[in-house]
C-alpha positions as CSV (number, residue, x, y, z in Angstrom):
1,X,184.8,40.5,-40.7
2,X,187.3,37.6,-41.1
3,X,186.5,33.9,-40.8
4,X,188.3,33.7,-37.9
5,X,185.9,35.9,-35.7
6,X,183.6,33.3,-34.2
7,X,187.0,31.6,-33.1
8,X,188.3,34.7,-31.3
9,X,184.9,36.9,-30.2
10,X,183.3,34.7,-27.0
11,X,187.0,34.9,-25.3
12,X,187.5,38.5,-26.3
13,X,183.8,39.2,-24.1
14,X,185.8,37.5,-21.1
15,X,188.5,39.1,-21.5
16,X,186.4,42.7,-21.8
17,X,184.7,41.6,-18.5
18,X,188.2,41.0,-16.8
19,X,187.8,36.7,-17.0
20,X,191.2,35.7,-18.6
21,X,190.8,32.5,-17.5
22,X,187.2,31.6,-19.2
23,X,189.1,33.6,-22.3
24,X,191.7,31.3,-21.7
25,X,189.4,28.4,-22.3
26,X,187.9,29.5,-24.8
27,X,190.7,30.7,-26.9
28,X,192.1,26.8,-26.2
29,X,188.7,25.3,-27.3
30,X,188.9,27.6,-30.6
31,X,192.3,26.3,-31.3
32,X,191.3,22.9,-30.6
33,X,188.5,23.2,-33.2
34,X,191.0,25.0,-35.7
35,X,193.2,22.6,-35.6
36,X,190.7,19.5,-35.8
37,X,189.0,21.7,-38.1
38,X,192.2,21.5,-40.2
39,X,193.3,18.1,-39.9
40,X,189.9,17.1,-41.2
41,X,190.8,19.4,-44.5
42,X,193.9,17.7,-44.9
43,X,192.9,14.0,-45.0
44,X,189.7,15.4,-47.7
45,X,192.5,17.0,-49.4
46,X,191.2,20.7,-49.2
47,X,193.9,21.7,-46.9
48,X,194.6,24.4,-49.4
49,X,191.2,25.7,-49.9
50,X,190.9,25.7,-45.6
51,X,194.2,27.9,-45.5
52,X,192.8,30.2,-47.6
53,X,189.5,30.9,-45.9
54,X,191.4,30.3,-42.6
55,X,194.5,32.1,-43.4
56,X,198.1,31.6,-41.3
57,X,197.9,34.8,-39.6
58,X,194.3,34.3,-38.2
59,X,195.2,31.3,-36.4
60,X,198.6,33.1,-35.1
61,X,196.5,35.7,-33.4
62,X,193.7,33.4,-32.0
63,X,197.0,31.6,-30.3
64,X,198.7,34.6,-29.5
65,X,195.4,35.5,-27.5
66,X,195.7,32.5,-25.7
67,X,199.2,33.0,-24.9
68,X,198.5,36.9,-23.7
69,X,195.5,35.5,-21.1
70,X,197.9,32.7,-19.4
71,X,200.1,35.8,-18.6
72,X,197.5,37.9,-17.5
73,X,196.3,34.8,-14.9
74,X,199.6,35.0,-13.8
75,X,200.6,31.7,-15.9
76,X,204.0,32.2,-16.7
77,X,205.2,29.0,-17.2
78,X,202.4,28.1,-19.5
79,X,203.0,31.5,-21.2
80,X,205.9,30.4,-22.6
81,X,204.7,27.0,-23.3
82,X,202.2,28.5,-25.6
83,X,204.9,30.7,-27.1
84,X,207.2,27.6,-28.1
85,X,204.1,26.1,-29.6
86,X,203.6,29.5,-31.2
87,X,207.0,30.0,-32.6
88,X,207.3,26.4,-33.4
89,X,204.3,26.4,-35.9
90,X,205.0,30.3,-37.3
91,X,208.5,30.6,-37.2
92,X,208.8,30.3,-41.3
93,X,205.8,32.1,-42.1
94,X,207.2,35.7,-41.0
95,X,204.4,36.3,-38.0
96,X,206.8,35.5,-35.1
97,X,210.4,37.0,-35.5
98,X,210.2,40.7,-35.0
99,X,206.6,40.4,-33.5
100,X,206.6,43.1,-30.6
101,X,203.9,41.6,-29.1
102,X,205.5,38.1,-29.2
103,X,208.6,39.2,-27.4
104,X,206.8,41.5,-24.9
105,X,204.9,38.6,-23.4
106,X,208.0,36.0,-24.2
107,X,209.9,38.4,-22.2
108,X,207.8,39.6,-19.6
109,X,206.9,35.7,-19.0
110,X,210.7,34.4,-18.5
111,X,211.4,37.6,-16.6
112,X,208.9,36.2,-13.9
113,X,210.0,33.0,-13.5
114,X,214.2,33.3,-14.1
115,X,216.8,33.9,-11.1
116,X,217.3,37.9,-10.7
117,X,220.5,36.4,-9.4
118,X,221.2,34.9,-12.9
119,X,219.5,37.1,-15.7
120,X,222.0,38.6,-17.9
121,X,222.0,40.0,-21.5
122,X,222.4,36.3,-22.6
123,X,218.8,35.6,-20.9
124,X,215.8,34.9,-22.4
125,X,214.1,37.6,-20.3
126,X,216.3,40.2,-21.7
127,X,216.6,39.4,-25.2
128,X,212.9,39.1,-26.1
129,X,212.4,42.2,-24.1
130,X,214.9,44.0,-25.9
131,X,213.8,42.7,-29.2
132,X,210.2,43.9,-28.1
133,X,211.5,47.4,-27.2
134,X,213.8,47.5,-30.9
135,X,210.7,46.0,-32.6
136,X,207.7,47.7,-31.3
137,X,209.4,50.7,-29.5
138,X,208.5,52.5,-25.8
139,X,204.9,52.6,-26.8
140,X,205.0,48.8,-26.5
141,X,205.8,48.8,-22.9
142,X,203.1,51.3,-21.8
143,X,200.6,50.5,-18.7
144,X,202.8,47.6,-18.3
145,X,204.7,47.0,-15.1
146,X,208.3,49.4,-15.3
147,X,210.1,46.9,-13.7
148,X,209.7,44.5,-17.7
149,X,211.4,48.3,-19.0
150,X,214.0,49.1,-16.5
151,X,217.1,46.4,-17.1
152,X,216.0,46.8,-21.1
153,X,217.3,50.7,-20.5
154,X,220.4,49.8,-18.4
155,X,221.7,47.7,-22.1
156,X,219.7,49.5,-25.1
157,X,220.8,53.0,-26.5
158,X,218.1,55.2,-27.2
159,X,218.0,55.6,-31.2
160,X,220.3,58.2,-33.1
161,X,219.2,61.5,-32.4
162,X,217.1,60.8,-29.1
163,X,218.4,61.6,-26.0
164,X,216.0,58.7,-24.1
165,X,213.8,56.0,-25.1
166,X,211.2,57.5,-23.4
167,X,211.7,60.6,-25.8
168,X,211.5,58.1,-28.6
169,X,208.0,57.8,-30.1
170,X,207.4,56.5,-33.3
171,X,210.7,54.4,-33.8
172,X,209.6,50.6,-33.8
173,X,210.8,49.2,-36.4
174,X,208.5,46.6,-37.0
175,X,205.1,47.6,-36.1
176,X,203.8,46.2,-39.2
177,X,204.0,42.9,-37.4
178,X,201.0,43.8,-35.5
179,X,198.9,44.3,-38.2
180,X,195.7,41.7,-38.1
181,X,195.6,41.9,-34.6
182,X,191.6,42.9,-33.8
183,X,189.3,42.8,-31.5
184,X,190.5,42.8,-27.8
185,X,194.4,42.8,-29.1
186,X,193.7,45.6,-31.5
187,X,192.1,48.1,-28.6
188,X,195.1,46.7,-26.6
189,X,197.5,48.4,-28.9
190,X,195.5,51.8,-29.6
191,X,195.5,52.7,-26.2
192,X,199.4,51.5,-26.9
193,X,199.9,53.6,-29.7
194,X,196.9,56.0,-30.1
195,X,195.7,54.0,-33.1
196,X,194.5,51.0,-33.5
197,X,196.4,48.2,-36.2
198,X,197.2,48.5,-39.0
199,X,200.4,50.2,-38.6
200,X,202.8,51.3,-41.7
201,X,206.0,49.2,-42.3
202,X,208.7,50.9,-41.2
């Protein structure tokens, strides 16, 4: 048990029980608190000691939840607003860039809401898709919608000696970035991947 459970275990119930939107709230309210939580650290000057009970890649996670209910409400918009907010705070701490998870839902998000007329390789659609399918590999994409997969496979050669993507099992290269996912996340990726986080570092 980390000290981050009692953040993260009264949305995961909701989101069990099919209500992403009380999740939503309650993931918000948890970030709300962690963040008050550790402004109040910083002004006593025990920010240090807080980070360490409360590590960086707890609070990514608790976000990262939040972010994954908007886009199961259907909240694209702000999906991605919670994304800049999570890549704006994580971006030099190594839990963002690479994230297949991140880039699923970045991608998936922007793909809902861009101009077919317009998307491109240059679009953000595309790219964090792409970068979820490099990152995380086909298993990331299962019991999601085909139509996030499809313009990935038009642009993306399958890896060296695969004839497919779909033949491709096993080759995310960075897995590992899902590792301290639990809870509702982590059951999200076993039925993903057949196992639950952690994964091996590629």
């Amino acid at each position: 048990m980390s000290n981050f459970d009692s953040f993260w275990q009264p949305g995961d119930a909701f989101m069990r029980s099919g209500d992403a939107r009380s999740a939503h709230k309650s993931y918000r309210n948890a970030w709300e608190k962690h963040a008050a939580d550790r402004k109040t650290a910083a002004e006593n000057g025990t920010l240090a000691q807080y980070d360490q009970q409360y590590p960086s890649k707890g609070a990514f996670w608790l976000l990262m939840r939040s972010a994954n209910a908007q886009f199961c409400l259907g909240d694209f918009e702000d999906t991605l607003d919670t994304g800049a907010t999570i890549f704006n705070i994580f971006k030099d701490v190594g839990h963002v860039v690479g994230n297949p998870f991140f880039h699923l839902r970045m991608g998936q998000a922007s793909f809902e809401i861009e101009d077919p007329a317009t998307r491109d390789t240059t679009s953000m659609s595309i790219d964090n898709l792409a970068r979820a399918l490099i990152c995380g590999g086909i298993e990331i994409f299962s019991n999601e919608d085909p139509k996030y997969l499809a313009p990935i496979l038009q642009v993306l050669r399958p890896p060296a000696g695969f004839d497919s993507w779909h033949s491709a099992h096993g080759q995310g290269c960075a897995l590992d970035q899902l590792n301290g996912a639990s809870g509702f996340l982590a059951a999200l990726f076993e039925s993903k991947y057949g196992t639950p986080p952690p994964y091996p570092a590629a």
